[in-house]
LOGUGU-402632 format. One line per field, with one value per residue (C-alpha): residue number from 0; chain; x, y, z. Coordinates in steps of 0.02 Angstrom, whole numbers, plus 50000, padded with zeros to 5 digits. Layout:
N
resi = [NUM;...]
chain = [A;...]
x = [X;...]
y = [Y;...]
z = [Z;...]
END
This chain:
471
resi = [0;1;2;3;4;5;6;7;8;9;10;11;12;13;14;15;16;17;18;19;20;21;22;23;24;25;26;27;28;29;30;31;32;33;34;35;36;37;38;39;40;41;42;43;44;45;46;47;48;49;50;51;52;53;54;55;56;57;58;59;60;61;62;63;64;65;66;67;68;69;70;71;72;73;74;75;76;77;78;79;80;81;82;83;84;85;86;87;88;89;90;91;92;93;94;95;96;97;98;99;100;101;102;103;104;105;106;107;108;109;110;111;112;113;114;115;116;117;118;119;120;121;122;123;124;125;126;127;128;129;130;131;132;133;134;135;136;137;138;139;140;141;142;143;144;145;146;147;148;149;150;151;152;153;154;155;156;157;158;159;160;161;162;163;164;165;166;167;168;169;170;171;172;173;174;175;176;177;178;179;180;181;182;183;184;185;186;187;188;189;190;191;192;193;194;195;196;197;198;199;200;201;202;203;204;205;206;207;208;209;210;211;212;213;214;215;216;217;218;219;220;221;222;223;224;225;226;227;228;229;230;231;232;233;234;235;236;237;238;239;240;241;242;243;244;245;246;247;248;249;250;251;252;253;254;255;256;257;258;259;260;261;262;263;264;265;266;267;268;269;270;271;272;273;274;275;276;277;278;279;280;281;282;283;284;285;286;287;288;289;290;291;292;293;294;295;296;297;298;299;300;301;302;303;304;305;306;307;308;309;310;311;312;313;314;315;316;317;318;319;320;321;322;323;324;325;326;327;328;329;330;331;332;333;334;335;336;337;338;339;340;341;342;343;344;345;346;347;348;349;350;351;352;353;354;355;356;357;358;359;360;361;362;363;364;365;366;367;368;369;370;371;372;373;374;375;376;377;378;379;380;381;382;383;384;385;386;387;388;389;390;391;392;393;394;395;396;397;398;399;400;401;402;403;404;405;406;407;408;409;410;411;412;413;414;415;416;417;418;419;420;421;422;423;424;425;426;427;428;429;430;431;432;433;434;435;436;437;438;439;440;441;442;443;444;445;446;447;448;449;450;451;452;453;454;455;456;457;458;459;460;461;462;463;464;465;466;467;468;469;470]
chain = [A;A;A;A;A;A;A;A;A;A;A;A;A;A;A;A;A;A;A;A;A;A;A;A;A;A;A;A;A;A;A;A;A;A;A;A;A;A;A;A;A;A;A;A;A;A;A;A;A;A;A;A;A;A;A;A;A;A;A;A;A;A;A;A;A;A;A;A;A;A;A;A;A;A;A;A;A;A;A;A;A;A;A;A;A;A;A;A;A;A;A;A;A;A;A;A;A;A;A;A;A;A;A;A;A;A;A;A;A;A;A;A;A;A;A;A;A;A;A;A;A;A;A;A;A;A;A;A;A;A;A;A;A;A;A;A;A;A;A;A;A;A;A;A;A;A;A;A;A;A;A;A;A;A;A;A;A;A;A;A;A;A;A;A;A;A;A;A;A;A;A;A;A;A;A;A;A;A;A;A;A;A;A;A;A;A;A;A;A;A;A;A;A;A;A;A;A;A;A;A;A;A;A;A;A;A;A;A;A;A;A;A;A;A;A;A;A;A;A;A;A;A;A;A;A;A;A;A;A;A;A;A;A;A;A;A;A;A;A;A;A;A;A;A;A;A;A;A;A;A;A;A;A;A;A;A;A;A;A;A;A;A;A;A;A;A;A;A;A;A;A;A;A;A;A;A;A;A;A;A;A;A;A;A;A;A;A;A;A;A;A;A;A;A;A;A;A;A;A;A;A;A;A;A;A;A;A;A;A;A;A;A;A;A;A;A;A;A;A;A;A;A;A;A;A;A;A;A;A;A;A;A;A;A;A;A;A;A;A;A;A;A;A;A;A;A;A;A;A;A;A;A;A;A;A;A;A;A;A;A;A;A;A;A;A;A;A;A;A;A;A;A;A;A;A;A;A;A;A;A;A;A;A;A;A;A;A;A;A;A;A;A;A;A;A;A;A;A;A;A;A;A;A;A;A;A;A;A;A;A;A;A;A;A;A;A;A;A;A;A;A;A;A;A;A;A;A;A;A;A;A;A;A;A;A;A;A;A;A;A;A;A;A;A;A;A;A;A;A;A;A;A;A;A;A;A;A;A;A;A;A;A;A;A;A;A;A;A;A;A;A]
x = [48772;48633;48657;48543;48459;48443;48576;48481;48408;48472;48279;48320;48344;48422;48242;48208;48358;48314;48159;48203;48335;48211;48055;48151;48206;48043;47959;47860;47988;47993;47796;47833;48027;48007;47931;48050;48191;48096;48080;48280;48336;48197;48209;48154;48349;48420;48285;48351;48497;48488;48410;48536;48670;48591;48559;48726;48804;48682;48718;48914;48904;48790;48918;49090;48976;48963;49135;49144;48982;49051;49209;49113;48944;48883;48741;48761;48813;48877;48940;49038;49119;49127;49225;49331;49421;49427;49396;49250;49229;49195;49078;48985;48968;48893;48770;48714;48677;48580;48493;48433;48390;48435;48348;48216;48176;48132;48030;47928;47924;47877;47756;47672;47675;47566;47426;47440;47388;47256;47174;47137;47001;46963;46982;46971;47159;47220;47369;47248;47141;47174;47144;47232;47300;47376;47413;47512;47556;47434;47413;47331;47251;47377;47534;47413;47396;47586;47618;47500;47579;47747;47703;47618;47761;47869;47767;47765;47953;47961;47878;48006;48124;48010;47850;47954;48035;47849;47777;47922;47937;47749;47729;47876;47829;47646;47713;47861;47710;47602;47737;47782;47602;47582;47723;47646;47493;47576;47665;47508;47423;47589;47543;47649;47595;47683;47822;47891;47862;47965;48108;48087;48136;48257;48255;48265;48449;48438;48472;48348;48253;48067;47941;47755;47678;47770;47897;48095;48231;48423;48556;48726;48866;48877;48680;48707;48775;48670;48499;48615;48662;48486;48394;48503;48453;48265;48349;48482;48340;48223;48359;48425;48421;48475;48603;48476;48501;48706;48611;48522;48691;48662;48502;48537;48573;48740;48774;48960;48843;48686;48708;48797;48693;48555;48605;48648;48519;48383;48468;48483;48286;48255;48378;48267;48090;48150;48207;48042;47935;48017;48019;47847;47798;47880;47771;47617;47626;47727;47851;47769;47628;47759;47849;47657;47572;47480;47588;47733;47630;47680;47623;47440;47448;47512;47370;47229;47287;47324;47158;47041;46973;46991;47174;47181;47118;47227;47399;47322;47320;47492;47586;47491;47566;47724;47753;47685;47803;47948;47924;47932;48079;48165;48101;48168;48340;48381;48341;48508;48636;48585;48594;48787;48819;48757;48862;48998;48953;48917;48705;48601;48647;48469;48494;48617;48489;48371;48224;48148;48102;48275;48270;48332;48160;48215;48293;48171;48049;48156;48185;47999;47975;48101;48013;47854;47911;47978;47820;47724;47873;47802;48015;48083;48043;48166;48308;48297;48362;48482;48567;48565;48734;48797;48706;48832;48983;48946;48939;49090;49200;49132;49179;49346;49373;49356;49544;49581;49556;49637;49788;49769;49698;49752;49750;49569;49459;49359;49212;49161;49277;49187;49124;49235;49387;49469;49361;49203;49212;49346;49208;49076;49204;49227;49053;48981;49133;49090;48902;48959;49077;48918;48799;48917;48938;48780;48659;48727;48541;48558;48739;48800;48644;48669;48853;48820;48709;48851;48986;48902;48945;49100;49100;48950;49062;49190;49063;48999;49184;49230;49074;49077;49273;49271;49406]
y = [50872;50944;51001;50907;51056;51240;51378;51516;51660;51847;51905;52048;52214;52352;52383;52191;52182;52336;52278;52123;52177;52301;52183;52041;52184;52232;52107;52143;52192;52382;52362;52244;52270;52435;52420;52297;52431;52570;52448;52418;52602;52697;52863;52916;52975;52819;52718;52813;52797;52609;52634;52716;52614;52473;52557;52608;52438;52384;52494;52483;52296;52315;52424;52312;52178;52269;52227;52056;52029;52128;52009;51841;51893;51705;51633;51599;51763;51746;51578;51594;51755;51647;51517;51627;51721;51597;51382;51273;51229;51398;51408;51270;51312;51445;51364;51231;51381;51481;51310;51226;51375;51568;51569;51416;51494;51666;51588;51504;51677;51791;51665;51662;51847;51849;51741;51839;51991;51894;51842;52038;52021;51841;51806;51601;51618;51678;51600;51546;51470;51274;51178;51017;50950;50787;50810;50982;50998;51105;51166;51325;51391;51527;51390;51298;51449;51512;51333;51362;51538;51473;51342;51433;51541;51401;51335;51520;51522;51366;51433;51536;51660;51779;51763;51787;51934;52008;51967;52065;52217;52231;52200;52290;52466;52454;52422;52570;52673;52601;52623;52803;52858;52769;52896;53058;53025;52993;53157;53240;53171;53239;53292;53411;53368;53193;53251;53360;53232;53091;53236;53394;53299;53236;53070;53114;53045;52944;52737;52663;52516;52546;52436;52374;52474;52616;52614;52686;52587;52634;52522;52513;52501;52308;52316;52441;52365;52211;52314;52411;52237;52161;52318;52289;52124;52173;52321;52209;52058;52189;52257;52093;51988;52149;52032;51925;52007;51932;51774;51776;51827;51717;51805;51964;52057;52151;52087;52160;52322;52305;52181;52315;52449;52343;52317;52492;52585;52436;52470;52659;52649;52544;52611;52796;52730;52637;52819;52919;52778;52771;52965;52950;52843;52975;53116;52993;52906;52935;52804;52715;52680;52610;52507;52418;52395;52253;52087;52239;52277;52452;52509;52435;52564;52716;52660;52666;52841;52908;52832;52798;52628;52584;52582;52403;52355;52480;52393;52231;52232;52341;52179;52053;52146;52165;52012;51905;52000;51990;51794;51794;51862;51761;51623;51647;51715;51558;51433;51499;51472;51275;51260;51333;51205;51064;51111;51119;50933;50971;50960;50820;50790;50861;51024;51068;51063;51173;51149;51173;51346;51356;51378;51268;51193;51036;51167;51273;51138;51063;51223;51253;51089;51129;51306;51228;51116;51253;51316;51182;51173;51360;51409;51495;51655;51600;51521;51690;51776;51635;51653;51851;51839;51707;51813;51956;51847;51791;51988;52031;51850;51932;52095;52034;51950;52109;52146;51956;51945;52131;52051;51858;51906;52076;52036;51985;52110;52242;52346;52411;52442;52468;52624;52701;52569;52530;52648;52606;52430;52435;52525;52369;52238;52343;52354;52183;52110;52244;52171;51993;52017;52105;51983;51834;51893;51995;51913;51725;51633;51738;51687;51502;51406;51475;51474;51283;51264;51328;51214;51074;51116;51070;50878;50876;50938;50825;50686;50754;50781;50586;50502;50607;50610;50786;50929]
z = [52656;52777;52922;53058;53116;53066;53104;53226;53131;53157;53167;53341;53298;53418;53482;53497;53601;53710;53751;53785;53909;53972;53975;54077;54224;54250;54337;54487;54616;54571;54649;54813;54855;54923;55056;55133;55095;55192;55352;55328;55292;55389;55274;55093;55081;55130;55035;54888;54904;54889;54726;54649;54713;54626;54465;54471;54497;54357;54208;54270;54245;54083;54016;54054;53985;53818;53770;53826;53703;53578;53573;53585;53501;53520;53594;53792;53872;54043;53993;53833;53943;54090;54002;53884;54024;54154;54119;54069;54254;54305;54146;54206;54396;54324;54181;54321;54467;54325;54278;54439;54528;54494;54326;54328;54513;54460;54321;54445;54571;54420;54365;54520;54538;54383;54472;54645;54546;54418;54600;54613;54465;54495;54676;54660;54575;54752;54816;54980;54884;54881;54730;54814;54960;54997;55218;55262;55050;54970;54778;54749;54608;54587;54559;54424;54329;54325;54254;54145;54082;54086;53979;53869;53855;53820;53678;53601;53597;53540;53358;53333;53387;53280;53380;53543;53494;53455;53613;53714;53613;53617;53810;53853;53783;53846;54021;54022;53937;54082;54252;54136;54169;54357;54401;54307;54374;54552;54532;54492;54657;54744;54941;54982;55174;55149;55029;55184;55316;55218;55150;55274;55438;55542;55484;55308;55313;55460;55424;55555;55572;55532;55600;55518;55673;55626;55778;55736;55826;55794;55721;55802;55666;55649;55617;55504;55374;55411;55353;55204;55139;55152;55058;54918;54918;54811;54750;54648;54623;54550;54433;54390;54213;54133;54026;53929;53759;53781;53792;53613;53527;53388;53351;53344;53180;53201;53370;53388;53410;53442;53589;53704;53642;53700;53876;53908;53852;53928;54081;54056;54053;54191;54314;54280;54288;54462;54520;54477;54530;54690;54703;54666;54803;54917;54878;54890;55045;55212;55242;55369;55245;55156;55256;55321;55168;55164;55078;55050;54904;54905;54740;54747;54917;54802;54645;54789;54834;54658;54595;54708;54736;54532;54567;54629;54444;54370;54453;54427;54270;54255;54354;54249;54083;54169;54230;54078;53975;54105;54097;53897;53907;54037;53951;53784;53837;53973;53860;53757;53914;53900;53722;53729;53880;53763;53613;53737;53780;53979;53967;53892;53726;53636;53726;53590;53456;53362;53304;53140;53193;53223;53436;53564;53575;53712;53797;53808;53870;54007;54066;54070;54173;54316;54323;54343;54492;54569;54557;54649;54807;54838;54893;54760;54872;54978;54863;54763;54921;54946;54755;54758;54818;54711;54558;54585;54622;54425;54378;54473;54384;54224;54249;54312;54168;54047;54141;54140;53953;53912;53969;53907;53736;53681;53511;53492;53401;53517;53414;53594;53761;53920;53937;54117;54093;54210;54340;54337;54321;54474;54578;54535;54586;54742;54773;54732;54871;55015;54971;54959;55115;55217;55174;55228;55374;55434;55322;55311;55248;55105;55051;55102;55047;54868;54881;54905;54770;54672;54729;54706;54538;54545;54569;54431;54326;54342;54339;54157;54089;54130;54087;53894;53920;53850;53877]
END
């Protein structure tokens, strides 16, 4: 007897995977997100320093999630680990958060970020340029066009797990090549007269509140932490969706290895190129440049000084690579997470099935649709701050449960143990709650909308397990 549809296809290799962990990181933050971070921390060391915290937290997590992939090499990632250590509810809180807004959202944001930076070589795609407008709602050119991407996208995935893979390894090493020369370049442009002002002074170490105009203003203790909390917020977003390669389990040819192999050394990369770029921008321009350029696009400020005027064009086209590919892969890996909730009978019922290309072609297309609303509301911005929290409260359950399921399931075969047990991934459960706790209570529009979000969850859930009378 036949099977109704196809059985995925192990077509990702250990590059595949790396790239496509890789690929899906870089985004655009690394270019924008800095500039906010100077204005919170007020010093290259402090602005650093927030950097490596979250590269830290990132290939600590990557790494604990190694053996959690390595045990359940299937496809759905967080999920599967999600539901293996703790319940199917907490599964699906998490499957419905990463559906209707943290991963359908950044979709939308990274989408958009590819049209913002089009509009540099054709200036009608600019986000202020209005293609429609029905009373104070307005469409711009710029949303019409990351529809258009993501959708195209979408139908690219949709032929096969084959042509996605080739689109992400492909786009991913020309944009490390490309950020890989941005930063030699930058380093060859190096002012010595601005590398001493932003290291060589008294500020150097000083956490401080930096103003557009350029003004200093001191914390006290409480706001502090406040700013701390908040910098990591685009340090962490900018680092995020390092796990996508758990997420294509089933398509990855020996996934007991190559899946944590994948995440760490994606992240490995990633978490250096972040360093030198932002060491770069140090030796280019002073801090204050930084913290007041223009739209906090930071690195078109660096290209213009590295370059000359060509550098607008030359970053242009580096965040239109980086971001198409960045989308590709968020794209192809998301679709995945649904699929697993389907099988598990907790999403619409043709979510569970593949196509004759053997992918999760419905899923990939619904998921493609709520991305491209998001797009036309214009607030993913701002529900992307609101989830960051709720992001790393996932990370920490999953990390959590590598010591959960050490304990429940002993027994169960582990190719891979994470790297630092039971340190390191006690310092990143330490460190995603003081970040949690900080941005509850200094930060709250960043934490309880998403933490809603989330909860609502719950009664869905219960909703979904009566009406299918499932588990």
């Amino acid at each position: 007897m036949n099977n109704e549809s196809p059985e995925f296809k192990k077509s990702l290799g250990l590059l595949d995977a790396t790239m496509l962990v890789a690929g899906s990181m870089i985004g655009s933050g690394i270019f924008i997100v800095s500039s906010d971070i100077a204005r919170h921390t007020g010093s290259a060391g402090w602005l650093m320093v927030v950097w490596l915290i979250a590269g830290f937290m990132t290939l600590t997590a990557a790494l604990s999630y190694g053996e959690l992939s390595a045990m359940f090499p299937r496809a759905g990632g967080q999920y599967i680990y999600l539901k293996e250590a703790y319940s199917p509810l907490v599964s699906f809180t998490f499957g419905w958060t990463f559906f209707a807004v943290i991963h359908t959202a950044t979709i939308a944001a990274v989408g958009v970020a590819f049209s913002k930076f089009t509009a540099y070589l054709f200036p009608i795609l600019d986000e202020d340029v209005i293609l429609w407008s029905l009373g104070t709602y307005e469409i711009s050119y710029a949303q019409v066009l990351a529809i258009a991407v993501i959708f195209l996208l979408t139908f690219i995935n949709t032929l096969g797990v084959q042509n996605g893979k080739t689109v992400q390894t492909i786009i991913t090493i020309l944009k490390l090549l490309s950020l890989i020369l941005l930063v030699s370049f930058g380093f060859w442009a190096f002012d010595s007269e601005v590398w001493q002002s932003n290291w060589a002074s008294e500020n150097t170490w000083k956490l401080q509140n930096l103003s557009k105009d350029g003004s200093y203003s001191d914390y006290t203790m409480i706001g502090a932490l406040g700013a701390l909390s908040a910098a990591m917020v685009g340090a962490l977003f900018s680092s995020d969706s390092w796990h996508t390669s758990s997420a294509v389990a089933g398509e990855i040819k020996n996934p007991k290895r190559n899946i944590g192999l994948s995440l760490a050394l994606g992240t490995m990369i990633v978490t250096v190129v972040y360093l030198l770029t932002n060491l770069m921008y140090t030796g280019v321009l002073p801090l204050t440049e930084m913290a007041a350029a223009p739209k906090d696009r930071v690195a078109m400020v660096a290209a213009q000084e590295i370059f000359g005027p060509v550098g607008i064009t030359i970053l242009a086209v580096m965040i239109m690579v980086s971001t198409f590919g960045c989308n590709n892969g968020l794209i192809l890996a998301g679709a995945r997470i649904y699929y697993s909730m389907a099988q598990d009978g907790l999403f619409f019922k043709k979510i569970g099935k593949l196509n004759k290309n053997a992918v999760p072609a419905y899923a990939l297309w619904l998921q493609g649709i709520v991305a491209a609303a998001w797009c036309l509301t214009g607030r993913y911005g701002d529900l992307l701050d609101m989830i960051t929290c709720v992001v790393v409260i996932f990370y920490m359950l999953c990390i959590i449960g590598v010591f959960i399921l050490r304990k429940k399931r002993p027994d169960i075969e582990r190719p891979y143990r994470a790297f630092g047990y039971p340190i390191l991934p006690a310092i990143y459960i330490v460190m995603g709650l003081s970040f949690i706790v900080l941005l509850v209570i200094y930060k709250p529009q960043f934490t309880w909308p998403g933490i809603g979000i989330t909860l609502a969850g719950i009664p869905l859930y219960y909703l979904i397990k009566k009406k299918n009378q499932v588990l």
